[in-house]
C-alpha positions in Angstrom: 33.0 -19.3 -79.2 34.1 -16.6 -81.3 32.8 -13.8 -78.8 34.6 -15.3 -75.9 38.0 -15.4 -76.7 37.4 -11.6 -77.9 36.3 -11.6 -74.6 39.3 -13.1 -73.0 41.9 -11.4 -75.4 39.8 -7.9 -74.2 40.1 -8.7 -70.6 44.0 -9.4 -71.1 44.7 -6.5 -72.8 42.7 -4.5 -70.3 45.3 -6.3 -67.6 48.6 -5.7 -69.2 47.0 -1.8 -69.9 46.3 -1.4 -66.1 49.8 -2.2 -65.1 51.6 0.0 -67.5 49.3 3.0 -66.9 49.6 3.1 -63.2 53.3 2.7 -62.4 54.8 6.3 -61.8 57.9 8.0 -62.0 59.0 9.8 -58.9 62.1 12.1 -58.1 64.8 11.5 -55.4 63.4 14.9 -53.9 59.9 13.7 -54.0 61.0 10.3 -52.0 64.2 11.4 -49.8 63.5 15.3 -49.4 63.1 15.0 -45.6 67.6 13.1 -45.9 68.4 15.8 -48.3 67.2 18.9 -46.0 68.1 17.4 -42.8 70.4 14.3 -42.5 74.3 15.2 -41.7 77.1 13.1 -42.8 79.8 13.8 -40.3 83.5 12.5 -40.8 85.9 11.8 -38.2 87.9 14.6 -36.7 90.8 14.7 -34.4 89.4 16.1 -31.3 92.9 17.2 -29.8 94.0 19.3 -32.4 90.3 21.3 -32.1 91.9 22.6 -28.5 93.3 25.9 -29.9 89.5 26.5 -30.6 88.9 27.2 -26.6 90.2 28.8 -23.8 88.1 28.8 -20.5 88.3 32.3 -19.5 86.3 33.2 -22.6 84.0 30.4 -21.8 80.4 31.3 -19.6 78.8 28.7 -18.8 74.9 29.6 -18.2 74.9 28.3 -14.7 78.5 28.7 -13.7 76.9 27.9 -10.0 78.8 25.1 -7.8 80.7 22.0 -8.7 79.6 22.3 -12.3 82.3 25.2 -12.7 85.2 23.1 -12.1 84.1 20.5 -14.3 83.8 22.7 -16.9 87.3 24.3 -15.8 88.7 21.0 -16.5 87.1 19.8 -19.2 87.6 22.9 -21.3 92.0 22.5 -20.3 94.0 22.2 -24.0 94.8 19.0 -22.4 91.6 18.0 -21.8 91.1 17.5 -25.5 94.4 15.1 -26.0 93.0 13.0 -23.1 89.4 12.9 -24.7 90.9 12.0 -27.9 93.7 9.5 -26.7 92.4 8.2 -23.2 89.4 9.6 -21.8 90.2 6.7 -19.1 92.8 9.4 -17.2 90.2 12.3 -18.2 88.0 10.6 -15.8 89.9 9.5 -13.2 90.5 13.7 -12.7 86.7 13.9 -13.2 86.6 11.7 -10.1 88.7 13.4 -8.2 86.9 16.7 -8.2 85.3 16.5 -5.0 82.8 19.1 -4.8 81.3 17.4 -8.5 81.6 13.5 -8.0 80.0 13.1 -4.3 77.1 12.0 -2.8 75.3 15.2 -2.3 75.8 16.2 -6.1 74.2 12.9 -6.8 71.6 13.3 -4.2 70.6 17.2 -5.8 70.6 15.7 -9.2 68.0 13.2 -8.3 65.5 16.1 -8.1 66.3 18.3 -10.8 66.2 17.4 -14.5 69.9 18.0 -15.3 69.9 16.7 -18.4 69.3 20.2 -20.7 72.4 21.1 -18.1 74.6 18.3 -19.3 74.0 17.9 -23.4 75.2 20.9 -23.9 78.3 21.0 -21.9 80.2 20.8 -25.4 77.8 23.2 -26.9 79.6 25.9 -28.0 77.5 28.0 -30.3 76.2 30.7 -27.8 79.9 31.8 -26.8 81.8 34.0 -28.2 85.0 32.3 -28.3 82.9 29.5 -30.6 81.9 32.3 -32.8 85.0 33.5 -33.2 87.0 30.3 -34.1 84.4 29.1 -36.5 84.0 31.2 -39.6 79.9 32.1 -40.1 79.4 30.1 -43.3 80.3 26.7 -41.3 80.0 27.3 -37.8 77.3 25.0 -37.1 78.4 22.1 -39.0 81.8 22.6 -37.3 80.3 22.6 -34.4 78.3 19.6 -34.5 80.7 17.8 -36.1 82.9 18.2 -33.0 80.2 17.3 -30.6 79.3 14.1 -32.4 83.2 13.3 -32.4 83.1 13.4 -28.4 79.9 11.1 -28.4 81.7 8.7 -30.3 84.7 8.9 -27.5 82.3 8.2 -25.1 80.4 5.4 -26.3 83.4 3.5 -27.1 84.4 4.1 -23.6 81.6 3.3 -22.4 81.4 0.0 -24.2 84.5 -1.1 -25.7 86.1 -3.8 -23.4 89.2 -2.2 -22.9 87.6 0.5 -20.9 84.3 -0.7 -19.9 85.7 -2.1 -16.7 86.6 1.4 -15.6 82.9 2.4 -16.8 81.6 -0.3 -14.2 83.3 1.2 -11.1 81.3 4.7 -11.9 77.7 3.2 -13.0 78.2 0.7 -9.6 79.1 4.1 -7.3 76.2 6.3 -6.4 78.4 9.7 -5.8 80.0 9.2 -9.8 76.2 9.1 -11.1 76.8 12.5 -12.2 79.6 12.2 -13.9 77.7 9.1 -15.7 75.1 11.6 -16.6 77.2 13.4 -18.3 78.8 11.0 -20.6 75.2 9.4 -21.3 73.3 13.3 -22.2 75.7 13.4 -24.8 75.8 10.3 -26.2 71.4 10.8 -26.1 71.8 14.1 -27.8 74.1 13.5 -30.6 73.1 10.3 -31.6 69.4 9.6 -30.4 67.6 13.6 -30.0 68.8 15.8 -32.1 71.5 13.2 -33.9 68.5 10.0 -34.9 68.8 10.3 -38.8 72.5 11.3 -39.1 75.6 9.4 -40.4 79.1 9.0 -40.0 81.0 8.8 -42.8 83.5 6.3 -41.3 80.4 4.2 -40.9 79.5 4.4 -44.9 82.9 3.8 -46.0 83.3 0.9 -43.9 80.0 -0.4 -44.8 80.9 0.7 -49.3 84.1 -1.3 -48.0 82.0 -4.7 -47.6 79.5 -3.8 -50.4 82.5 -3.7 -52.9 83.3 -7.4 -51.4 79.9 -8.1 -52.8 78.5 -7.9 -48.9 74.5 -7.9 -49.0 73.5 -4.6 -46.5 71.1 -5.8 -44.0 69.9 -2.3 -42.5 67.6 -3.7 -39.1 64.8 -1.1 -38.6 65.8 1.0 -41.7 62.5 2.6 -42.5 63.1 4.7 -45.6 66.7 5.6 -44.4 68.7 4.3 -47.6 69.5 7.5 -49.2 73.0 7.9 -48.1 73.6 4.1 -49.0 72.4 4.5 -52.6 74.8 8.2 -53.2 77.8 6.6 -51.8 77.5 3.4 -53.8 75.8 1.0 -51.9 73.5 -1.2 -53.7 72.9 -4.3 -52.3 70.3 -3.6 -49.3 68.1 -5.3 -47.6 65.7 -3.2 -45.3 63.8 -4.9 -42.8 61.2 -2.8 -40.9 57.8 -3.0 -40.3 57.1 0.4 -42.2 54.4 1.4 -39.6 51.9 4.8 -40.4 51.9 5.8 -36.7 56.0 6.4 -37.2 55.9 9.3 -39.7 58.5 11.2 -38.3 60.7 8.9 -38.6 60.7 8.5 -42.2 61.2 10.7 -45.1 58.0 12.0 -47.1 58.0 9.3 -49.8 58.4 6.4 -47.7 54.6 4.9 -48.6 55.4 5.1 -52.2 58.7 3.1 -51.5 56.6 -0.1 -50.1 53.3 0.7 -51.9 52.6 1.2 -55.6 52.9 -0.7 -58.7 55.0 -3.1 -60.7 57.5 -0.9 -63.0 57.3 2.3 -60.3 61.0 4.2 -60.7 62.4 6.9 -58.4 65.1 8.5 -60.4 68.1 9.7 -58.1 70.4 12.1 -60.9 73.1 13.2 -58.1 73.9 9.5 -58.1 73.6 8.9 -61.7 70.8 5.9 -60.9 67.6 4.5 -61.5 65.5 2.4 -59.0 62.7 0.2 -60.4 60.1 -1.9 -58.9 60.1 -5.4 -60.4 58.4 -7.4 -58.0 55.5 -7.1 -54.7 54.9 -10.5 -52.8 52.8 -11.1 -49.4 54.2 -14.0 -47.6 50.9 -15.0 -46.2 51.9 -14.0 -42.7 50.5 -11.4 -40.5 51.9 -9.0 -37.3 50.6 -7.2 -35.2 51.9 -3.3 -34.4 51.0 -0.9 -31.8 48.2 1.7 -33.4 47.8 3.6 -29.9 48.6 2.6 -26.1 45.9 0.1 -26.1 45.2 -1.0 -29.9 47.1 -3.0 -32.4 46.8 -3.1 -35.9 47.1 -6.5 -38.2 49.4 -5.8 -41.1 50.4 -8.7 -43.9 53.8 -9.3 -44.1 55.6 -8.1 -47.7 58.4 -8.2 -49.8 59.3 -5.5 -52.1 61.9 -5.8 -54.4 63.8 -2.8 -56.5 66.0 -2.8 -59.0 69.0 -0.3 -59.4 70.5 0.1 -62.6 72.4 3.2 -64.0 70.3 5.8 -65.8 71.7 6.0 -68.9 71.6 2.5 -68.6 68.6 1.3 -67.4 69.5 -2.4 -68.7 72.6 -2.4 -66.7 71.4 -3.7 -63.3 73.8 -1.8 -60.6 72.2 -4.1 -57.5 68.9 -4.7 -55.5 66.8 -3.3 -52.7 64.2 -5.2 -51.1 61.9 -4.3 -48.5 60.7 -6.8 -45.9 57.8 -5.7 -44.3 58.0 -6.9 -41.0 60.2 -6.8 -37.5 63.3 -8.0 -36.9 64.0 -11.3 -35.6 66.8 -13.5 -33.5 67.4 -14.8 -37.0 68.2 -11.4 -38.8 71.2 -11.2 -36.6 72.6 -14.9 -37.4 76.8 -14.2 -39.0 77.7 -14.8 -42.3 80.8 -13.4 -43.8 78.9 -11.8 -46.6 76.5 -9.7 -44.5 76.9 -6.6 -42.9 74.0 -5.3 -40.4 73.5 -1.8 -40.0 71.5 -0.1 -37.6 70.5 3.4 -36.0 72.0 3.8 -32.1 68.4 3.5 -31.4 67.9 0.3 -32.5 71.3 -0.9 -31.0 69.5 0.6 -27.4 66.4 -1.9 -27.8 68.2 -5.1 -29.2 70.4 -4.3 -26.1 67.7 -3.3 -23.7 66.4 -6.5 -21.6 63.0 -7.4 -22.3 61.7 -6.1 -19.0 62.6 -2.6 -20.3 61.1 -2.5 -23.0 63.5 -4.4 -25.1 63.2 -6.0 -28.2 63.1 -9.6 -27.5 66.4 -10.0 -29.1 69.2 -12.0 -27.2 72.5 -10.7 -27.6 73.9 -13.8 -25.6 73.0 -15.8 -29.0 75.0 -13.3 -31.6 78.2 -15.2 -32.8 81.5 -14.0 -31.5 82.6 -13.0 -34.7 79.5 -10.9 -35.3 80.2 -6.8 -36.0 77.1 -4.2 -35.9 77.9 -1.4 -38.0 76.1 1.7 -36.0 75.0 4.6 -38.6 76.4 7.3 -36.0 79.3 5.3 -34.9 82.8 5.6 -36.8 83.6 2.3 -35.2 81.5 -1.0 -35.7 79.7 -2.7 -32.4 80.9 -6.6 -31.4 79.3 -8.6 -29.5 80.9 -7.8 -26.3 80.5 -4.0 -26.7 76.5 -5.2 -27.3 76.3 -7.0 -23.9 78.6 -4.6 -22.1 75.4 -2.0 -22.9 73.0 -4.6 -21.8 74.7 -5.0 -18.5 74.7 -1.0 -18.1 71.0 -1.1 -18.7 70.6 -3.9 -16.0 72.7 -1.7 -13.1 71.0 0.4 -10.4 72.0 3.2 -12.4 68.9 4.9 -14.4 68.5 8.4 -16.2 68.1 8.8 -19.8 66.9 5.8 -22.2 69.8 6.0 -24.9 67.5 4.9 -27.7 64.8 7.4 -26.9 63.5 10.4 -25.9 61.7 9.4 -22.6 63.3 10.1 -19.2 63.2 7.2 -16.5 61.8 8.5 -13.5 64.0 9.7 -10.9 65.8 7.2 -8.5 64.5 6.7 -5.1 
């Protein structure tokens, strides 16, 4: 009898010794290197006072060949830049009027060339030398791009915003403005889906620190390990839900296994916010999905919740908030209203819950969101409603096709 409750009592010990030999202690740099190196946090800038930065006859453009020239003649006007910044409605209708650009044969020439290298970087000023003169060297490029990603924003929201999609309509429904729809969308791609994927605006975090302070849970759709800039600006109440898949590597930063693998009592210590995450809890929920391995296999991966605690490091008993990871994809549900949730996702992600299923969509009905429901877009410095949502889906459903805005693959060319 004696011998097996030494037996037992060894066994337990050698239990509770397991758990508090494994768990490690990682660094911010060791889990969110790739956001520290890399991610940009851009604020909002007045576009129309930037138009002392350019004058046009210091301005080449690398194929100054044919109607492209007078677009950029116009575009690059000091009242240009009040017009993209106040009402890129009348900016357009001048677009429209240049003949030689918005016409059928432009259209029918761009259908056979890949234009859109020609188009992202219409804005791009940082191979003339009127853009290196303006911008001192220490900041140029951040300037830079911080005024490009500006102009994107102009664009989407007139794109999408109802006050302005109408006018939107008349050009994706009108073969000879195609090109001028090009245009707005190569931007838009660049600066917030190929070169602009993992950055921020910092309206965006504000307004989301805003609803967090109104003890708001964060609900960040397709997330991956993107939380740093939530957990340095004070964010602490997030839920990520994402199926955190191995084949999607460059998408994530370098530690993002650790973050949804590892053991009870695990902490990541993050000293330039002064916190502490902790791992107090792992649970499977018995369900299993499926995700693409390669173009004809699929991988079966259990469902999980992992939940970390954020306290304050000189106060690790002082709980700040929680992050939980749930290991799957999103569903119809996740985007159900409440008035103390605030969904955040990447432009993207907005693309594919937008995208009908037939293009490779997500399987997500916009039609069901509640009127009152309000997307806040990590690049966007103003939130997504539901109208703006289903005024992209109608875009993706016209005769109109070029870029995917939530990727990096080209449609085919129109025939």
């Amino acid at each position: 009898m004696k011998r097996c409750i030494v037996k037992a009592f060894t066994l337990a010990i050698l239990f509770l010794y397991s758990f508090t030999t494994i768990a490690e202690e990682k660094t911010s740099q060791e889990i969110f290197g790739k956001w520290q190196r890399t991610q940009r946090v851009f604020d909002y800038v007045n576009i129309s006072k930037q138009k002392y930065l350019f004058s046009h006859k210091n301005f080449k453009s690398k194929e100054p060949a044919g109607p492209y020239e007078k677009l950029e003649q116009l575009l690059y006007k000091p009242s240009s830049f009040d017009l993209i910044e106040y009402n890129l409605d009348d900016l357009i209708e001048q677009i429209k009027n240049i003949k030689e650009f918005a016409s059928e044969e432009t259209n029918k020439k761009e259908l056979s060339n890949d234009v859109l290298e020609h188009y992202s970087v219409i804005f791009d000023i940082g191979s003339t030398k009127i853009g290196q003169m303006v911008f001192n060297k220490t900041n140029f490029y951040e300037r830079k791009r911080q005024f490009i990603f500006n102009i994107a924003n102009k664009i989407s929201q007139y794109c999408f915003n109802p006050s302005t999609n109408k006018s939107f309509r008349v050009l994706l429904n009108n073969n000879k403005y195609h090109p001028i729809v090009r245009m707005l969308y190569a931007i838009m791609w660049k600066h917030f889906s190929g070169i602009g994927w993992c950055n921020w605006s910092q309206e965006c975090l504000s307004n989301i620190k805003k609803m967090a302070k109104q003890k708001h849970e964060t609900v960040y759709i397709a997330g991956g390990s993107d939380i740093y800039q939530l957990l340095i600006n004070g964010i602490y109440n997030i839920r990520v839900i994402d199926p955190q898949l191995k084949t999607q590597p460059t998408y994530y930063s370098e530690g993002w296994s650790f973050l949804i693998n590892g053991s009870i009592g695990d902490t990541i210590k993050i000293p330039e916010a002064d916190i502490i995450l902790t791992r107090i809890s792992k649970t499977k929920t018995g369900k299993i999905f499926k995700a693409p391995v390669s173009r004809t296999e699929k991988e079966s991966i259990p469902e999980e919740t992992i939940v970390w605690k954020i306290s304050n490091i000189q106060n690790p008993k002082k709980e700040l908030g929680i992050l939980t990871f749930e290991r799957r994809f999103a569903i119809q549900k996740d985007f159900d209203f409440s008035p103390q949730k605030t969904i955040v996702l990447s432009f993207n992600e907005l693309y594919f819950i937008a995208t009908p299923e037939n293009f490779e969509g997500w399987e997500i009905n916009p039609d069901k969101f509640d009127k009152n429901i309000q997307l806040y877009i990590k690049q966007l410095h103003q939130p997504f409603n539901k109208k703006m949502v289903l005024n992209l889906t109608d875009s993706e459903r016209s005769q109109f096709r070029f870029i995917k805005l939530g990727s990096n693959t080209v449609f085919a060319p129109e025939h």
